[in-house]
C-alpha positions as CSV (number, residue, x, y, z in Angstrom):
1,X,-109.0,15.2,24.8
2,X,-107.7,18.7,26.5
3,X,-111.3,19.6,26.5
4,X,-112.1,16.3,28.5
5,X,-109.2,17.1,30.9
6,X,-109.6,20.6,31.7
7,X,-113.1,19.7,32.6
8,X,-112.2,17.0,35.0
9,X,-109.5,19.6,36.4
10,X,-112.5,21.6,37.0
11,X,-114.2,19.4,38.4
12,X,-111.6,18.0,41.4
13,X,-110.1,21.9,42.0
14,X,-113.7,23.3,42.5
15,X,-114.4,25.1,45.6
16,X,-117.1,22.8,46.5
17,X,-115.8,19.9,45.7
18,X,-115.6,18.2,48.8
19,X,-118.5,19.7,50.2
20,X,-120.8,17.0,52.0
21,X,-117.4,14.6,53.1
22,X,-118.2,14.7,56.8
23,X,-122.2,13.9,56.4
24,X,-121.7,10.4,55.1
25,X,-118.3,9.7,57.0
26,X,-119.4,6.2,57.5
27,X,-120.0,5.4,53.6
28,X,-116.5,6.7,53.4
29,X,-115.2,4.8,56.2
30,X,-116.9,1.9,54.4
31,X,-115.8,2.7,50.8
32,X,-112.1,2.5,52.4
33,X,-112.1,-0.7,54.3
34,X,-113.5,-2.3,51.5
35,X,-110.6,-1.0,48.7
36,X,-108.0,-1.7,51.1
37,X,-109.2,-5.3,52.4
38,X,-109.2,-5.7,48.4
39,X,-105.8,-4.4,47.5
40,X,-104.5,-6.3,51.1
41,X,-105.9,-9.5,49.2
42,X,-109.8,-10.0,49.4
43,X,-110.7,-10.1,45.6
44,X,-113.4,-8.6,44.4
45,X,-114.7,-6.5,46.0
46,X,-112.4,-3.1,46.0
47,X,-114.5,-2.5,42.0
48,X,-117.7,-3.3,43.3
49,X,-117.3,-1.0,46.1
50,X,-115.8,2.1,44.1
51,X,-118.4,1.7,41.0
52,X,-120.9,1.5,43.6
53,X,-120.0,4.8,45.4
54,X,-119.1,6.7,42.2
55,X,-122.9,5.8,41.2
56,X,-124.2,7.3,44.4
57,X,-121.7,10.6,43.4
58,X,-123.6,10.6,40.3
59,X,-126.9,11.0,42.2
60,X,-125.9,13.4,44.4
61,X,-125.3,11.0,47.8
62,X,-121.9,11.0,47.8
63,X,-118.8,13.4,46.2
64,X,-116.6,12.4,43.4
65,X,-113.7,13.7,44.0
66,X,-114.1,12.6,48.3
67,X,-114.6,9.1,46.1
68,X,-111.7,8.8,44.5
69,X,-109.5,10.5,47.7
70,X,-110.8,7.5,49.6
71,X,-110.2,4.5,47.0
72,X,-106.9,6.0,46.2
73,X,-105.0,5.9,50.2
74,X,-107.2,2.7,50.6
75,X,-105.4,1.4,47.6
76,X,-102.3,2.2,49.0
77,X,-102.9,1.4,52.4
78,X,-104.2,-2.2,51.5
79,X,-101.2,-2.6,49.2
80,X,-99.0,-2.1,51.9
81,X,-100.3,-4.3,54.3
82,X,-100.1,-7.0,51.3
83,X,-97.1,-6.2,50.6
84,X,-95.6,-6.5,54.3
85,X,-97.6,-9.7,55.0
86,X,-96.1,-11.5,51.5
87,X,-92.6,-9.9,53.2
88,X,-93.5,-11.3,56.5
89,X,-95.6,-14.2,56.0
90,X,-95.0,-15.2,52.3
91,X,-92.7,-18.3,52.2
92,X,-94.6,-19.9,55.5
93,X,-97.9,-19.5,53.8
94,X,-97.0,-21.0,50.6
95,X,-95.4,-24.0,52.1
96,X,-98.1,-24.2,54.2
97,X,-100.0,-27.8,53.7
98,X,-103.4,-28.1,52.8
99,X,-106.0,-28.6,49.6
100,X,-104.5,-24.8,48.0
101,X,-100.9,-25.8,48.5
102,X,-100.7,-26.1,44.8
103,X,-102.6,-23.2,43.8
104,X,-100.7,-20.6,46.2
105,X,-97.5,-22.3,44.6
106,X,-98.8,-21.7,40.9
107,X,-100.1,-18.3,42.4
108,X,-96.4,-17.4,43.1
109,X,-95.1,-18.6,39.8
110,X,-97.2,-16.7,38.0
111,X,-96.6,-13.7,40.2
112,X,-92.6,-14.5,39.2
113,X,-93.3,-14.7,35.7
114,X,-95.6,-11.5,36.0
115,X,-92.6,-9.7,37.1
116,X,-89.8,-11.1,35.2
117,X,-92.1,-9.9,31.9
118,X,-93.7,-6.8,33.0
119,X,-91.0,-5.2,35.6
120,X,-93.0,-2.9,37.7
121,X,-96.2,-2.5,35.9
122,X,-96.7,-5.9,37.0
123,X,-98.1,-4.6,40.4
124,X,-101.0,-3.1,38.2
125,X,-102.4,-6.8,38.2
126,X,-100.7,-8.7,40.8
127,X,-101.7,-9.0,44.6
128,X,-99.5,-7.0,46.7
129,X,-99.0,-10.3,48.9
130,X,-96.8,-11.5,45.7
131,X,-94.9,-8.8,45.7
132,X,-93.7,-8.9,49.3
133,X,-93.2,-12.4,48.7
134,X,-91.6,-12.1,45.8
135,X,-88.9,-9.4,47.8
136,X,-89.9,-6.0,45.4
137,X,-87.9,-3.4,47.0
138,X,-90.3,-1.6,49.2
139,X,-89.5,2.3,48.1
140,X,-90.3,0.6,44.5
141,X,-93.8,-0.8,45.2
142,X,-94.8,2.0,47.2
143,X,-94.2,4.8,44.5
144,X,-96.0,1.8,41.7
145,X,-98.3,0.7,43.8
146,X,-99.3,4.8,44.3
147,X,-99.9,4.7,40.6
148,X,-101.9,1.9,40.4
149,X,-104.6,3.2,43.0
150,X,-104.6,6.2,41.6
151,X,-105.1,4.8,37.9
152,X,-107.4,2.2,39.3
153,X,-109.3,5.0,41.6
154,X,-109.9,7.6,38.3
155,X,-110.5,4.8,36.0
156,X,-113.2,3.3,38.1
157,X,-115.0,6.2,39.4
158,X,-114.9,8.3,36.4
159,X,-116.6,5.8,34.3
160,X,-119.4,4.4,36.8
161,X,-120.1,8.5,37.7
162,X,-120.5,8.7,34.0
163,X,-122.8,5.8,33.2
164,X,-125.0,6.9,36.0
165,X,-125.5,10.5,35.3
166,X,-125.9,9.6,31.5
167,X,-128.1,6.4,32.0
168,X,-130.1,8.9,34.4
169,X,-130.7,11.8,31.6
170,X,-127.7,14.0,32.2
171,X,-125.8,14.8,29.2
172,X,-123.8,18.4,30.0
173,X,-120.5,18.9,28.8
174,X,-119.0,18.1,32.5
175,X,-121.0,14.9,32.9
176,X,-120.0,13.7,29.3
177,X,-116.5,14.3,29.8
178,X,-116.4,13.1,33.0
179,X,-117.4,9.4,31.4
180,X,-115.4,10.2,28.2
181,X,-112.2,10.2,30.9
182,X,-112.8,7.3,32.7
183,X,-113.4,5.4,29.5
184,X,-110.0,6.8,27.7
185,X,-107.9,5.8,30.8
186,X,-109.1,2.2,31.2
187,X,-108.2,1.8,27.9
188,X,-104.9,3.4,28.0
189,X,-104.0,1.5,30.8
190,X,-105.0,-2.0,28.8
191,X,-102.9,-0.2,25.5
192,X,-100.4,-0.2,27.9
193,X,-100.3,-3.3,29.1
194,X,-100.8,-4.5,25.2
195,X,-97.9,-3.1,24.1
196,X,-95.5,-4.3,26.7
197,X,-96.4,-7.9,25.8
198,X,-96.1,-7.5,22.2
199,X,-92.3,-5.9,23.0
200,X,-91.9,-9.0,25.5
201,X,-92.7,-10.9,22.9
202,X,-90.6,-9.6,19.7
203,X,-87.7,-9.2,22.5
204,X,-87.9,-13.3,23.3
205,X,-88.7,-14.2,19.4
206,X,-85.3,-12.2,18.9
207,X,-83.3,-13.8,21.4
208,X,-84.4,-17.4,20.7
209,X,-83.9,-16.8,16.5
């Protein structure tokens, strides 16, 4: 494992690392507006967009490390904006009538329960609109919702830059370790999230024996 991270050190502190930023600006610029329309509320596509452009890294179109700049602010960005419409907005557009009445109401609930279990880790898998909503102190999400791009960013990125320099026949050390990363993360992240619910769960089975 300190092999694996002294690589990636490596790899983001190189000289040249963000060589090439200002020649595809506009997949940047794209790359951004997509992860923060995602963490703002679109779902979906804030993934798509980041594998995507950590694929082109691992052809040579685009930078890693420029990759994971970019989804990382967007994150943050976008989870601001969520977060200050659901502090703005929240209550109007959950009493709001119409067909999805209901589901933005069981949305919410969920969101409420997310957060009564999981404290602030629960902005790793809840819209920033929820937390607004939902009144998170604002310092709080910022500094968590930081994390989570970051996580989300590195997690992302490392792995799809892996996959496509391996499926394409690169094997070095640095490409290897690069994947090796990305995988270990996501799945500290989910070990994570694994063990809080097991300790949510002992903790209630104890307080309702």
């Amino acid at each position: 494992m300190q092999s694996v991270v002294t690589v990636w050190v490596q790899v983001l502190g190189s000289a040249s690392t963000f060589a090439g930023w200002g020649s595809n600006w506009w997949e940047y610029l794209l790359l951004f507006v997509a992860v923060m329309a995602s963490w703002a509320g679109v779902p979906g596509i804030g993934s798509a967009a980041v594998a995507a452009a950590a694929v082109g890294a691992s052809q040579g179109n685009l930078n890693l490390a420029a990759v994971i700049v970019t989804a990382s602010i967007a994150g943050e960005v976008g989870g601001l904006i969520g977060y200050r419409i659901g502090v703005r907005w929240g209550p109007q557009l959950l009493d709001r009538p119409g067909k999805r009445q209901a589901g933005r109401q069981k949305l919410m609930d969920k969101g409420e329960i997310a957060y009564a279990k999981w404290g602030r880790l629960a902005v790793f898998f809840t819209p920033a609109i929820i937390s607004g909503t939902a009144r998170m102190r604002h310092r709080q999400f910022a500094v968590w919702n930081f994390v989570a791009s970051i996580a989300f960013a590195l997690s992302v990125a490392a792995t799809s830059y892996g996959v496509g320099r391996v499926a394409t026949g690169h094997h070095s050390t640095e490409d290897v370790a690069i994947l090796v990363f990305g995988l270990a993360l996501s799945i500290l992240i989910v070990a994570v999230f694994v063990r809080r619910h097991r300790r949510h769960k002992l903790n209630n089975a104890i307080t309702h024996s």
